[in-house]
N, C-alpha and C positions, 0 to 999 in steps of 0.2 A: 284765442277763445272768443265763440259769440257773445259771450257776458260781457266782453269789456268792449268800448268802443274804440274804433280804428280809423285813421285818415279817409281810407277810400269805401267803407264799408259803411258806417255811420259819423260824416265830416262833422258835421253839426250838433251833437255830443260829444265829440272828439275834443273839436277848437272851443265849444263853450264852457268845458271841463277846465281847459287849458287857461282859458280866460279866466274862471272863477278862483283857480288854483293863486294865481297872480295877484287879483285884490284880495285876497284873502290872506296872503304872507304881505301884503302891505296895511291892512289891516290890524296884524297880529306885530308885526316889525317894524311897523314907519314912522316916522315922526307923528307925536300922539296930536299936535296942534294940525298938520297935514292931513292927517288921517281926520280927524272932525271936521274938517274945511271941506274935503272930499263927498264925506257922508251926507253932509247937510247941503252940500250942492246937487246931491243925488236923489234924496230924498223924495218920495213920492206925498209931500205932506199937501195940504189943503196950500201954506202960502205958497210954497212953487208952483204945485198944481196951476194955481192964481195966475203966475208969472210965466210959464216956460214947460207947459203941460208936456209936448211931446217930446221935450231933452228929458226931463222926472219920469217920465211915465218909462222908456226905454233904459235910462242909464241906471237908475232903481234896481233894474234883476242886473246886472253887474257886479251887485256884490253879495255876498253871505252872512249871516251873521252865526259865528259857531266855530267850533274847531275844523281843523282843514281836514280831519278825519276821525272818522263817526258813523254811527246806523243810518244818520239821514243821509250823510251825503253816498257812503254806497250806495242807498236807495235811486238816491238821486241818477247815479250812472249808470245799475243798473235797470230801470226804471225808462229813462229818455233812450238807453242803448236797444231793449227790447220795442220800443214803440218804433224808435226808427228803423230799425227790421223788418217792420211788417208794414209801414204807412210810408216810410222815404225822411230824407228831412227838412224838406222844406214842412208838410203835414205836420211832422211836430215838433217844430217849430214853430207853426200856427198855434196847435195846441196848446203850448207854452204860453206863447204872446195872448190868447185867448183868456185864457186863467189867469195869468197875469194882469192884465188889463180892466178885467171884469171885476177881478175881486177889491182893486186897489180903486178904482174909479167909484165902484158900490158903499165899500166901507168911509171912501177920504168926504165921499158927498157926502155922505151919512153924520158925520162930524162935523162939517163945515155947520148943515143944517142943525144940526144941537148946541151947536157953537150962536150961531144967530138966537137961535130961542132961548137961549142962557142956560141951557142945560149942562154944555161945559164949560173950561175957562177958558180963554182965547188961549193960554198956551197949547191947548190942543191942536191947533193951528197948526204949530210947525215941532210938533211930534216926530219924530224921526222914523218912517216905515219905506225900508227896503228890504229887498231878500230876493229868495228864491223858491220860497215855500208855495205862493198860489200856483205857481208854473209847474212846480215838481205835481201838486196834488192834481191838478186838472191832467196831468199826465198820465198819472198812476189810473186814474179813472179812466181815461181814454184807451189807454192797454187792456183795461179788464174788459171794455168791450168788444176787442179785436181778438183776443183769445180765443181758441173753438174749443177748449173745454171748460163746459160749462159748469161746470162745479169748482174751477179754478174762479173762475169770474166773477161768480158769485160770492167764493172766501176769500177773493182780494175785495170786492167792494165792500164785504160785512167786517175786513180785518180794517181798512184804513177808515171807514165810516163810525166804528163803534171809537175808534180814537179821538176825531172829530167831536164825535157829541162828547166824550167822556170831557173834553176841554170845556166845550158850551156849559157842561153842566158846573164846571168848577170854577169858568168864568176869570180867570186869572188875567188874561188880554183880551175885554171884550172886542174891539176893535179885529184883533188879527184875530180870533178865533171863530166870528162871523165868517172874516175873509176865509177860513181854511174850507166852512162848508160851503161858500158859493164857488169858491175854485173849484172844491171837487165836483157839485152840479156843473159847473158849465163843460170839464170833463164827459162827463156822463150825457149831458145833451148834443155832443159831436158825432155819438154814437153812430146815428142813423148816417153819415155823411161818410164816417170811415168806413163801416162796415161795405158801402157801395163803395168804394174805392179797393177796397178787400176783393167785393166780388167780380169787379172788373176787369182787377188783374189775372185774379184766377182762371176767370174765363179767356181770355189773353193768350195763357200760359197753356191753357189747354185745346188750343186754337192752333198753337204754333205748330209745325211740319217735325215730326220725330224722325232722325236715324238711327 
């Protein structure tokens, strides 16, 4: 099925499902002392940031935090499975690391400086934020731009967008729930880079010698 991802068809959704799937039953079944030693090594908080920016900054989307099956995480595969059908994976792949990176760097700075100004308490510092939510959403946004129908794209950006703010407004994690809407812009502003990618190939394809 195109829905689901496959070795040679979408590798990079395939193996990083495969990965997730892994700390996520070590997560749910491992030694609970192991399992918080792990986390908090992985952590993309402000004091690792501090220490050991580009291990946190990468080993951070490694894990999940959730059940190992759910609405998000189908989303999630189908989601990264349709983008790398139409972009490749290493593209989103970028995508991923793009939303990932922006959103976690935006919000931990964001902290760090509240944190100096007294505005929070230094345990903010070393918060525990890992996942795979800024990656999923700047993904889900990068698909809606690659789509050619456009009334699809437009009720995928207003369906995951009105989610977004409905958090903002309820404000429950302000931290991750900034990050969900700068994920989903930095999604939406790869636009213009995919959709040339799109038309190159098309062009490409419609270039080649038919029998």
């Amino acid at each position: 099925m195109r829905l689901l991802p496959t070795p040679k068809g979408t590798p990079f959704t395939f193996w990083y499902t495969l990965v997730l799937v892994g700390t996520t039953l070590f997560i749910h079944f491992g030694d609970p002392a192991q399992v918080t030693r792990w986390l908090s090594g992985a952590s993309a908080d402000v004091e690792n940031l501090a220490q050991e920016p580009l291990f946190v900054l990468f080993a951070s989307a490694l894990f999940y935090k959730g059940a190992l099956l759910s609405v998000f995480t189908v989303g999630f595969v189908l989601v990264l499975t349709a983008l790398e059908r139409r972009v490749g994976g290493w593209r989103t792949a970028a995508v991923f690391l793009a939303g990932h990176l922006f959103a976690t760097l935006a919000t931990q700075l964001t902290v760090a400086a509240a944190v100096a100004l007294g505005h929070l308490p230094e345990s903010s510092r070393s918060r525990f934020d890992y996942g795979i939510d800024y990656g999923v959403l700047a993904c889900a946004a990068a698909l809606a731009g690659v789509l050619h129908l456009v009334w699809l794209r437009w009720a995928m950006v207003a369906g995951v967008g009105t989610m977004i703010v409905s958090d903002l407004v309820t404000l429950t994690d302000p931290v991750v729930d900034w990050g969900h809407l700068l994920a989903f812009l930095a999604g939406i502003a790869l636009w213009p880079l995919l959709r040339r990618y799109q038309r190159r190939g098309s062009a490409a394809a419609a270039a080649r010698p038919h029998r």
